[in-house]
N, C-alpha and C positions, 0 to 999 in steps of 0.2 A: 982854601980858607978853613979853618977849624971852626966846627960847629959851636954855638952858642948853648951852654949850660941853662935851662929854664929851671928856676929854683921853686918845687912849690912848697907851698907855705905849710906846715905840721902844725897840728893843735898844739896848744901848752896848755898848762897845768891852769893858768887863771881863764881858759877858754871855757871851761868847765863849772869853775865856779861863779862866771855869769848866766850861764844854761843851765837853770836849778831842775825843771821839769815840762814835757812837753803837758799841752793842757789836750785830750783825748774827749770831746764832748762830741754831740748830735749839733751845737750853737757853734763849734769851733770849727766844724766841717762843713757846715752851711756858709759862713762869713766869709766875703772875698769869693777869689777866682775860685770854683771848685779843682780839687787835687793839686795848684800851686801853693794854696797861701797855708800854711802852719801857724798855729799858735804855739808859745812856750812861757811858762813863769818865769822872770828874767830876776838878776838882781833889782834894788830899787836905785842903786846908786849907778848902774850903766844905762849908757848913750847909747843913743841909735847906730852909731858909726862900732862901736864896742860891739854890740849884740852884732850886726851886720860880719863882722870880721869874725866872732866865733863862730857865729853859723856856716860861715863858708870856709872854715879850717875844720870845723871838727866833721863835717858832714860831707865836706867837698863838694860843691854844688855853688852856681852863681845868685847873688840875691838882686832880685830889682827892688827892692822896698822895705821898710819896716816902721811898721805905725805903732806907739805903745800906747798902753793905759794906764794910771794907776786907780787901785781898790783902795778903800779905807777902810780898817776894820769894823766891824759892828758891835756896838754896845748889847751884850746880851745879859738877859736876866739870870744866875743860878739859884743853887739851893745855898748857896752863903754869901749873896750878895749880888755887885753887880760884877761881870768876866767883861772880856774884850776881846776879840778877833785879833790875829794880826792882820795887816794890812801887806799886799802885794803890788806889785806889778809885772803887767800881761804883754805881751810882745807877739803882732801877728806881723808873720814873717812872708814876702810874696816872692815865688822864687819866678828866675826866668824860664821862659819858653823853652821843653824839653827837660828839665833840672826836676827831679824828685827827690823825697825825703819820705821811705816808708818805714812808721815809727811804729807799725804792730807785724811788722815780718817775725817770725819765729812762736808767734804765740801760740 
């Protein structure tokens, strides 16, 4: 019998521009399982199943979860009036048993 081809799956280009930036904090390292669960700024207009699929193509890693958030930006005061924040949304990502993601290797 000829072996069965397993196809894996390669990032694409819009995998990317749902994974704006990982969020690097002391509160994002504490949240969840310590050393599985990642935060990252996500688009505001992708889904859970979306964020989940980039994660595990661009990173290659299995994901058990991912809970989001959204910010709203904040009305702030300047020197010509009033400014505004943009507003985001935040993506804590849990990965399975064994699976890592280290986002400050090389620094």
């Amino acid at each position: 019998m000829a072996k069965k081809k397993v196809a894996t799956a390669q990032a694409k280009v819009s995998d990317y521009g749902i994974l704006l930036s990982p969020v690097i904090t002391e509160k994002s390292a504490s949240v969840g399982v310590p050393g599985r669960t990642v935060s990252f700024k996500v688009d505001p207009r992708a889904s859970k199943e979306e964020i989940r699929g980039a994660i595990e193509r661009v990173f290659s890693v299995k994901v058990e979860g991912v809970r989001t958030c959204r910010f709203i930006g904040k009305t702030k005061r300047t020197a010509k009036g009033l400014g505004k924040r943009a507003g985001f949304k935040k993506a804590y990502v849990t990965l399975v048993e064994g699976s890592k993601i280290d986002l400050v290797e090389g620094l």
